[in-house]
Every structure is written in C-alpha cells, then in structure tokens.
C-alpha positions as CSV (number, residue, x, y, z in Angstrom):
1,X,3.7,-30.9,8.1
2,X,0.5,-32.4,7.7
3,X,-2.3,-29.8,8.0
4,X,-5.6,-30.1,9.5
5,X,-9.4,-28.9,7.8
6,X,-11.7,-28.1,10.7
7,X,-15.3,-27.3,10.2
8,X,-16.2,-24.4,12.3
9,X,-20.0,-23.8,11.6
10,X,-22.5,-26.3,9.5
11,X,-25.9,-25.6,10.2
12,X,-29.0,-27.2,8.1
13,X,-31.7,-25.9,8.8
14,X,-34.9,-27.8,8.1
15,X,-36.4,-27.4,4.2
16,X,-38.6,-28.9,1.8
17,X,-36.9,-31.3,-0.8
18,X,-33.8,-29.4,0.4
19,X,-30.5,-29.6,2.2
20,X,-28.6,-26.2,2.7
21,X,-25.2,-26.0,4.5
22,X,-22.7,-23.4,5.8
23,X,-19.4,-24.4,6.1
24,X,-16.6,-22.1,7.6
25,X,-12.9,-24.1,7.5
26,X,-9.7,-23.4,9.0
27,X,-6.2,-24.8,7.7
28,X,-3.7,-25.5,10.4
29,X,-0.1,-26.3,9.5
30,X,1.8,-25.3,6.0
31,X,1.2,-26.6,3.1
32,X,2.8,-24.9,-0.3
33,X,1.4,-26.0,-3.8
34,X,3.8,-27.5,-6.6
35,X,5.2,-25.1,-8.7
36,X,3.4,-27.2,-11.6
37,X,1.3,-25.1,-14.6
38,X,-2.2,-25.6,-13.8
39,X,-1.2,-26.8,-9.7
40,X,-4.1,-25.2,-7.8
41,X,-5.8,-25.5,-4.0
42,X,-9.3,-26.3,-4.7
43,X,-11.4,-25.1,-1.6
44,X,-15.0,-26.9,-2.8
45,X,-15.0,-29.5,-5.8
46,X,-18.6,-30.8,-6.8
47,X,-18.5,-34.3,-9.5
48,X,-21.8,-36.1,-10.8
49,X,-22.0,-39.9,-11.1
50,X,-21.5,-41.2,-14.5
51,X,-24.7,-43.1,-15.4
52,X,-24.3,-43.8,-19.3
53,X,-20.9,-43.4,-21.3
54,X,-22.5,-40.4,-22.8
55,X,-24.4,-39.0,-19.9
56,X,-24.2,-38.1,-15.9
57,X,-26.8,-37.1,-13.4
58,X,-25.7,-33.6,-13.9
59,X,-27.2,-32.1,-17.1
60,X,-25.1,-29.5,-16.9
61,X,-22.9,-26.4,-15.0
62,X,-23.8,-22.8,-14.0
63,X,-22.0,-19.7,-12.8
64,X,-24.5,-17.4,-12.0
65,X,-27.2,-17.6,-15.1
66,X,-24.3,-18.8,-17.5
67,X,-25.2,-22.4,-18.4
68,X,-22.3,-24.9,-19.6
69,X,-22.9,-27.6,-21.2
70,X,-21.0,-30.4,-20.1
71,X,-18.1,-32.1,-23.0
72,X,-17.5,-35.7,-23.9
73,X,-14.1,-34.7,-22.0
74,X,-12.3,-32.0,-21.6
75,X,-12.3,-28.7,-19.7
76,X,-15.8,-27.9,-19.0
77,X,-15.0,-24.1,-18.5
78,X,-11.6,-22.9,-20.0
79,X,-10.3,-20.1,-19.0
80,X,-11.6,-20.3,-15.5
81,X,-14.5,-17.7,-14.6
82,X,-13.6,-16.1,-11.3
83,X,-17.1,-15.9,-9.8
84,X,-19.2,-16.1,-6.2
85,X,-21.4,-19.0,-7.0
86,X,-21.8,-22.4,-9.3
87,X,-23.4,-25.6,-9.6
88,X,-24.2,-28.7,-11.0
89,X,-27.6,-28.4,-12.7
90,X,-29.7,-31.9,-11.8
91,X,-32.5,-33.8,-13.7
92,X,-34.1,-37.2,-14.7
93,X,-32.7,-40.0,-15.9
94,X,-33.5,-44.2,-15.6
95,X,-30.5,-43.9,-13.4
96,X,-31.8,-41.6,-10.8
97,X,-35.0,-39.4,-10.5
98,X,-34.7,-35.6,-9.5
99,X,-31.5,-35.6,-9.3
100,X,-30.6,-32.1,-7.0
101,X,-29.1,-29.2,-8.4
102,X,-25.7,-28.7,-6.2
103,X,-25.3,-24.5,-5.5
104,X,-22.7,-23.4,-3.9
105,X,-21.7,-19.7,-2.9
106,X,-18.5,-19.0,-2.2
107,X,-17.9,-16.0,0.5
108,X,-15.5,-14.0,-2.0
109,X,-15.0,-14.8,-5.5
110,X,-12.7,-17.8,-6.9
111,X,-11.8,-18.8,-10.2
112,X,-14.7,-21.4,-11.1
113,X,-13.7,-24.6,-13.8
114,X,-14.2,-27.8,-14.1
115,X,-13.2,-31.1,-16.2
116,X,-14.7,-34.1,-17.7
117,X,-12.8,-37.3,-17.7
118,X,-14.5,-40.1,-20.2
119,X,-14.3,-43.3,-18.4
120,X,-16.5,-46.9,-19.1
121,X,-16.8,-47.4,-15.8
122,X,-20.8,-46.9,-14.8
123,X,-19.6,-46.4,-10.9
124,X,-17.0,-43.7,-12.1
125,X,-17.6,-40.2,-11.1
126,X,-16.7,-38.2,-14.2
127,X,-17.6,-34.5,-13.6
128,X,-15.4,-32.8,-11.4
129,X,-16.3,-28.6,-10.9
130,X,-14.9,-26.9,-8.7
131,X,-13.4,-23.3,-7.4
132,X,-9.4,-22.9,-7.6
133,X,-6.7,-20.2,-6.0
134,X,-3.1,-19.8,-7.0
135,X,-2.3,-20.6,-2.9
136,X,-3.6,-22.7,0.1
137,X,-6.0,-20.4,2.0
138,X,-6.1,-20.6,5.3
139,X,-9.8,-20.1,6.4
140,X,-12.5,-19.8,3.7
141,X,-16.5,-20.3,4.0
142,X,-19.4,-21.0,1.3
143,X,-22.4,-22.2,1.6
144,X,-23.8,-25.0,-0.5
145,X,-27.6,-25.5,-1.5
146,X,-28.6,-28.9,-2.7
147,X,-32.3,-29.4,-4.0
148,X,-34.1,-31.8,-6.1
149,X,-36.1,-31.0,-9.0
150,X,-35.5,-27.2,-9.1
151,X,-33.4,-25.1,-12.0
152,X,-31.7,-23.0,-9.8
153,X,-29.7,-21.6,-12.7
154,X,-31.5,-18.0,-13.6
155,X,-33.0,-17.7,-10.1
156,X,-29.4,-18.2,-8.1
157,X,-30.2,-18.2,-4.0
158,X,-28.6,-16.5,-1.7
159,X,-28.4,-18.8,0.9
C-alpha cells in the first residue's frame, strides 16, 4: 500500500532575511522498512549544492553548539547523535553569496547523521543530513528556520 504525507500546518510568518516554517505530517497507509543494517525512515533530510569538488555551500553541520566539519566523503556524523535540532551552517562563496544557515527542530528527539558522497558533477547535491528512526512514524512535526548570513550554531532558536 502506497502511503500518503499530508502537511497539516505550515505557517511563515513574515521575517527579515528569513523564512521559518512549521510543518506537522501525517502518514496514511503501511509502510514497513527493509530489514537491511543501516535501513532507516528519515522524517527531514537537509543536502547543500556542490559548488567546487572540494567545497559546498554548506560550510558545515550543527547539533546544538556542536560543529562538524564536513569530510571529502564519508559519514559526516558516525555514530548518529540523537538530538532536537541541526543544520546546515551557510556562508560565501563565488558560487552563491549568503548562503542561509538551514535549522531545523525536531518536536522530540531523533538520531541526527549525515553523509557526503564525492561526485564531479558541479549540479550534484552532495551533502545529505538528516534525522533517522528505526520505524516509519506515523505523524511527526519540526520546524525549520532558514536565514542568510547568520551563525545560528551557538545561538540555536527556538522557533
């Protein structure tokens, strides 16, 4: 059975170089994860545009005021962290200027990882982060926070 994500609430409000989001989702149907190591349901994934074959817009990813940086390839945090929030730290580059820094809080904690898949394709996104449970939810809710030119990592928002 095919099952269906319904966005209950999004709201954004107005801001100032900002775009802030709650989402609430629903999951009707069944779905049931392969029994695979490392099979997970991945309720928010974030991924930065590859601009260089060293370098993304991200500079790098947060939990909370942890900073990682980001590898060549490779697990970008390994063992997950379970945590409430995360993100994608932004910056400048000749690709894009101000990039945003992606926060997102998740309404109950999640284990928080992340890979890094080396590519030569310049149109490639590379950086996928994201929060992971051992089974398909069936409602969950974050909110995500996306503003340009701030370091959001050691003054986390509640949004």
């Amino acid at each position: 059975m095919v099952s269906t994500f319904l966005p209950l609430s999004i709201s954004m409000p107005p801001a100032n170089n900002a775009i802030i989001a709650q989402i609430s989702t629903t999951v009707t149907g069944h779905v049931v994860l392969d029994k695979r190591p490392g099979e997970a349901f991945k309720p928010v994934m974030l991924s930065s545009m590859h601009i260089s074959s060293t370098r993304w817009d991200t500079q790098a990813a947060f939990i909370g005021t942890q900073t990682f940086a980001l590898p060549q390839n490779g697990w970008i945090i390994q063992p997950p962290i379970v945590a409430q929030n995360f993100g994608l730290q932004g910056g400048t580059s000749a690709w894009k200027t101000n990039a945003p820094t992606i926060e997102v809080t998740l309404n109950q904690g999640r284990q928080i990882t992340g890979w890094v898949t080396p590519s030569i394709d310049p149109n490639n996104d590379n950086v996928g982060y994201w929060c992971a449970t051992s089974k398909v939810l069936p409602s969950w809710s974050f909110s995500v926070k996306a503003e340009a030119g701030q370091n959001l990592l050691f003054s986390p928002s509640a949004v």
